[in-house]
C-alpha angles and dihedrals in degrees: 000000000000088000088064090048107053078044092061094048088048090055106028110124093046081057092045091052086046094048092059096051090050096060090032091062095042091052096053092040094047108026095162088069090065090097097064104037084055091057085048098053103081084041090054100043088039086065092034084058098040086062093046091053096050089062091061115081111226092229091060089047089053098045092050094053082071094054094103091172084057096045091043088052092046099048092037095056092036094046106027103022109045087037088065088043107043072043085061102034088041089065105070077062110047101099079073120071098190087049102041087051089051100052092045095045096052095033101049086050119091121216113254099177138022085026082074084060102047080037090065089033085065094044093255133144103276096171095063098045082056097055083053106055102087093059095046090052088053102045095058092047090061097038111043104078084047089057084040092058091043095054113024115021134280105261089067090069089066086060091060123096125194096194091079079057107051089039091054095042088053099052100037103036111020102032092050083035094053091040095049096046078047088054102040082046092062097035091069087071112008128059099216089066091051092046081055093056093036092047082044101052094042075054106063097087095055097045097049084054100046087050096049085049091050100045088047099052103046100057097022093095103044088047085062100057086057094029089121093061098037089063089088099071103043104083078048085062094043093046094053090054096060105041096048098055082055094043093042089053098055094045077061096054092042097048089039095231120164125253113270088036080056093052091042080059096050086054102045093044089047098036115083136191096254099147095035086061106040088094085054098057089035091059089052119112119276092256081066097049092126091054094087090039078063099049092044078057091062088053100052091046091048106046082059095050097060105037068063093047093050081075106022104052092057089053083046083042122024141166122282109238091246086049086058097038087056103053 
């Protein structure tokens, strides 16, 4: 068995790409089962993040909650930076209000989830990214009508619902968190506790791509129907990906933040909550019905970009020759 494993981290990005052909291909061929791989996704990413989070240890999550230079980069490139830029991209789509809603809804919100696994792919510091994920979840909940109202108008902040938010906070980040701190716990005097983390972390692999195939399959199908208008956003999208790793990176310098703290900051600024606001955008009224086409898009954009990034942000960022000498 460990043979497979250390098989399936030496190949994991060809099975990742693999993995989102693969859904992409059973979505388009069986459409009728999108229903059910939607309601699958937050169960899917719960137990993808459960796993994640078992390969923390709890000490490291406490101690980088105190890194306030961390925090401060992170905060400052998620909340000042992308808002300048999304203010910028969300202009060549202004003229469409479905659109427009879309873009702002899925870019002004942070990753809080699958961006902690890309984030240890790429040798980053995944632990403090963790400790900082409750902050970053509540500060876009507060923040987001008011850059609703900013760059939309403000009757679109009466279509948003923060229920969708709370409900999806709670399944993918507290429930595996609680059950991970319950497991570690027991794995400090009981076996059975250490078999699960070790069964958990041989199991990454298999989860990401079980989660790509999932989230690929379950909106592929309905992107297509729209795919000539939502041509418009895609080099949005792109373009994003390519400013906010840039960005990310200088905030790191600047901040002097080590290494693997700098590429944690190129993930979280690139990364969005795609899947977290889907039920957002979903909950909008039927005049808006493109707008979480808009946001699935992004997704799919974005799943291929970092399975890009996992290679790309350690040549951007790489270790310092006293850092290698000293692992």
């Amino acid at each position: 068995m460990q043979r497979v494993v250390v098989s399936w981290d030496r190949h994991q990005v060809a099975l990742y790409v693999a993995a989102i052909v693969i859904g992409g291909v059973f979505g388009v061929l069986a459409p009728s089962a999108a229903p059910v791989l939607s309601a699958a996704t937050n169960p899917v990413l719960a137990v993808l993040l459960f796993a994640t989070f078992l390969g923390v240890p709890l000490i490291e999550v406490g101690r980088s909650f105190r890194d306030l230079r961390f925090l401060g980069t992170v905060l400052a490139v998620n909340f000042v930076l992308v808002p300048l830029v999304v203010w910028g991209l969300s202009r060549f789509v202004a003229d469409d209000r479905g659109l427009l809603i879309g873009v702002i809804l899925v870019l002004l919100t942070p990753c809080v989830d699958y961006v902690i696994v890309f984030t240890g792919l790429a040798g980053g510091a995944k632990a403090r990214l963790l400790a900082a994920t409750p902050l970053l979840m509540l500060l876009q909940i507060v923040l987001l009508p008011a850059y609703l109202w900013l760059f939309a108008d403000g009757d679109t902040v009466a279509h948003i619902e923060i229920e969708p938010f709370v409900e999806a906070f709670v399944i993918i980040i507290v429930i595996p968190l609680i059950a991970a701190t319950l497991v570690q716990t027991v794995a400090r005097r009981h076996r059975a506790g250490r078999t699960i983390e070790q069964v958990m972390a041989g199991a990454m692999v298999p989860l990401m791509m079980l989660t790509l195939a999932v989230v690929i399959g379950s909106q592929i199908a309905a992107v297509g129907e729209q795919a000539l208008t939502l041509l418009r956003v895609v080099p949005l999208y792109v373009a994003f990906l390519v400013i906010m790793p840039l960005l990310g990176l200088a905030a790191g310098r600047v901040a002097r933040l080590d290494v693997p703290e700098t590429r944690a900051v190129m993930f979280s600024g690139a990364t969005r909550n795609s899947l977290v606001v889907l039920p957002l955008a979903l909950a909008l009224p039927a005049e808006l019905a493109i707008a979480p086409l808009a946001v699935v898009t992004q997704t799919l954009i974005e799943l291929v970009g970092m399975i890009i990034f996992v290679r790309l942000v350690p040549k951007l960022a790489p270790n310092r020759p006293r850092e290698r000498a000293t692992r």
